[in-house]
C-alpha positions in Angstrom: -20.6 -5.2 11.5 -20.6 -4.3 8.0 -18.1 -4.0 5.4 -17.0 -0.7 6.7 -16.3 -1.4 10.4 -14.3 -4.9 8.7 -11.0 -3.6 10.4 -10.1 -1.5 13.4 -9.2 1.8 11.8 -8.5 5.5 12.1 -10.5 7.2 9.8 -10.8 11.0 8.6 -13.3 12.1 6.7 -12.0 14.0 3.0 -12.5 17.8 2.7 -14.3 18.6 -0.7 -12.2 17.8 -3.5 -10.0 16.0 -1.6 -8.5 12.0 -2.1 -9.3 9.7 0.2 -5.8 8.2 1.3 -5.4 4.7 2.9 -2.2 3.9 4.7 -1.2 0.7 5.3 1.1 0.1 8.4 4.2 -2.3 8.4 4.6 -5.7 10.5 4.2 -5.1 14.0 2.7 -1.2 13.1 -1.2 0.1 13.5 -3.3 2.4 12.5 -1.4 5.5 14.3 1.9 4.8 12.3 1.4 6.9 9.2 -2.5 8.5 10.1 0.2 12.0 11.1 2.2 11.8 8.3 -0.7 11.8 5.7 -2.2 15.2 7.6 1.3 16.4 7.2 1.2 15.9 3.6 -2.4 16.2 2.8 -4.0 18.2 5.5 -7.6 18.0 3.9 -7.3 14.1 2.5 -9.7 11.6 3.8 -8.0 9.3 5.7 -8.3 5.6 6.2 -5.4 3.6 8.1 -6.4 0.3 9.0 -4.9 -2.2 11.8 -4.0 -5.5 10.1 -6.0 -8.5 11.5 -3.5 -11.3 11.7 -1.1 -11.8 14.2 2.7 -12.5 14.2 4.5 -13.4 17.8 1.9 -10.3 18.7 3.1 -8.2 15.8 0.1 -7.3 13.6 0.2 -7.7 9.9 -2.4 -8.0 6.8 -1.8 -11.8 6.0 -0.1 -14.9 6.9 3.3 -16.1 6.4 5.6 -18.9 7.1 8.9 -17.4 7.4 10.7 -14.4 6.2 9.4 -14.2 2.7 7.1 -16.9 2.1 3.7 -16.2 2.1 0.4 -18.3 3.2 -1.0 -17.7 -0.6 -4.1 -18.9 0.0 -4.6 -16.7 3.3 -3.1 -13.6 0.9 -5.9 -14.5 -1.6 -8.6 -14.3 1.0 -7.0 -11.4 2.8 -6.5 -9.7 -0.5 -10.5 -10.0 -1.4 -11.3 -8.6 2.1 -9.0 -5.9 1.9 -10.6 -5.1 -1.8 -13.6 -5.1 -0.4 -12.9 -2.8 2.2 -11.6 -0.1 0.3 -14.7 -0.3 -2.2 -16.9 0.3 0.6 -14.9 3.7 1.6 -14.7 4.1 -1.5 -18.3 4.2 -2.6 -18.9 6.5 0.7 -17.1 9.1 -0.7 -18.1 9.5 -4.4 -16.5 12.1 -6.3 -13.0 11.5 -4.3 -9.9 10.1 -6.0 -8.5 7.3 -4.1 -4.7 6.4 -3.5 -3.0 4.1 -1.6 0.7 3.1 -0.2 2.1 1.6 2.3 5.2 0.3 4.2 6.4 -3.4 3.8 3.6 -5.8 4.6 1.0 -3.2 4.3 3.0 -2.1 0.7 3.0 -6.4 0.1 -1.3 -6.2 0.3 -1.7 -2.8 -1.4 0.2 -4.3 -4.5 -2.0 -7.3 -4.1 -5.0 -5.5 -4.2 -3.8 -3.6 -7.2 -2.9 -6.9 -9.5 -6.7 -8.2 -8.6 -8.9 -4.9 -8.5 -5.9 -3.0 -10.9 -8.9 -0.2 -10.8 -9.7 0.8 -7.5 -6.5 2.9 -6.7 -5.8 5.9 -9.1 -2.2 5.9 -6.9 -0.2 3.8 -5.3 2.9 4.0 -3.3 5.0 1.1 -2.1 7.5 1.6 0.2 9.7 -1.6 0.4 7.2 -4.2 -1.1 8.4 -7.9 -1.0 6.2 -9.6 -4.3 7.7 -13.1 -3.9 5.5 -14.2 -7.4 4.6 -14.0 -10.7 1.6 -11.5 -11.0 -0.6 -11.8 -14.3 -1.2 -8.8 -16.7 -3.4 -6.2 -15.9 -4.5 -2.9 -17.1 -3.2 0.2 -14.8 -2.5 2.5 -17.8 -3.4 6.3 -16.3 -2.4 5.0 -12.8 0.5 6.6 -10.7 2.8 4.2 -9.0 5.8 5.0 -7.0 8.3 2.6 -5.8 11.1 2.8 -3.0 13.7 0.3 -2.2 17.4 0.2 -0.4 19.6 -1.9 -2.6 20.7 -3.7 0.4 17.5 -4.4 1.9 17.7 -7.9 3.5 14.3 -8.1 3.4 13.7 -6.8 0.0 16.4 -7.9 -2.4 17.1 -5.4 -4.9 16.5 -7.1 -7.9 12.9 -8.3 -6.8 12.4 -4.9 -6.7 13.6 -3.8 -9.9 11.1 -6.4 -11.3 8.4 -4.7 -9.3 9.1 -1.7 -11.2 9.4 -3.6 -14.5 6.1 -5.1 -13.8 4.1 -2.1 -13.7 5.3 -0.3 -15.9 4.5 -3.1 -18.3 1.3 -2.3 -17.5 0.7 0.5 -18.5 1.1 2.8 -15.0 3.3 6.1 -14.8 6.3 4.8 -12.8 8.6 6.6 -10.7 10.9 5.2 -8.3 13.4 6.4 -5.0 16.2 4.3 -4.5 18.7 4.1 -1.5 21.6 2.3 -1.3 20.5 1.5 2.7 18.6 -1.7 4.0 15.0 -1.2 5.1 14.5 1.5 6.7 12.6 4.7 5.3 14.5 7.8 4.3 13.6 11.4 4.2 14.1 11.0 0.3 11.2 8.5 0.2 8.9 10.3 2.3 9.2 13.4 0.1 8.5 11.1 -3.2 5.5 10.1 -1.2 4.8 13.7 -0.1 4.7 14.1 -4.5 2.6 11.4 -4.9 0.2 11.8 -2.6 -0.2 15.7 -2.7 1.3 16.9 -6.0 
């Protein structure tokens, strides 16, 4: 198997001049859960949707936890490596394309992850929802595009780890916009057009 193959995956090759996009599913989602939405929004974008590899209760996600919240850090840190080192590989298959990123709650957690230890591999990022229960250390990300959602109620995603988030990266030197609710968790039509921008705009 090489680096490639390292995760069960839908993948779509780009169209010249096209990004190569890679969505990241939620707990207990797979590769089919946003592979339609990014044709939607990007019919010619490479496509790369990968199925996380560890398992909660049978839900799959991208790394370990031990309750709602509070992450395995060491398993992140390896998980966080692999998953870097997945995206190079697609990466380096497709010369030439841009690449971008997001994803939805734990895939949003490891896309964010990736970002603070490779900050150049994505040249856009979304996170829907992201949950960054830690202190990440400066990086450079100036010239990257980040976009943030968030419900201010989210149980899952307190607000004002959120706004943080948001502080955080833009700290760093990324063009930050944001698309706040005032729901829970769930994603809104509002979000999936900010998305839409990001992605295809």
């Amino acid at each position: 198997m090489t680096t490639l193959d390292a995760y069960i995956a839908r993948t779509r090759a780009p169209d010249p001049g096209a990004p190569l996009i890679f969505a990241f599913h939620g707990t207990g989602g797979d590769e089919n859960q946003f592979f339609d939405l990014v044709r939607q929004i990007h019919p010619g974008a490479g496509i790369v949707s990968p199925r996380g590899d560890v398992f909660e209760g049978g839900a799959a996600r991208f790394f370990r936890r031990t309750g709602e919240g509070v992450y395995d850090m060491a398993d992140l840190a390896r998980r966080t490596a692999q998953m870097a080192e997945y995206v190079a590989a697609h990466k380096a298959a497709h010369p030439g394309s841009p690449v971008y990123g997001f994803g939805y709650s734990n895939g949003a957690n490891i896309l964010a992850a990736v970002t603070m230890a490779q900050p150049g591999v994505f040249d856009r990022i979304g996170l829907l929802h992201p949950l960054i229960p830690w202190s990440p250390q400066p990086v450079d990300l100036t010239g990257r595009r980040v976009l943030i959602t968030a419900g201010r109620h989210d149980p899952i995603c307190p607000w004002p780890m959120s706004a943080e988030l948001l502080r955080w990266y833009a700290d760093q030197g990324a063009e930050v916009t944001s698309q706040v609710h005032e729901g829970g968790h769930e994603v809104r039509p509002a979000e999936i057009r900010a998305l839409a921008d990001l992605l295809a705009g």
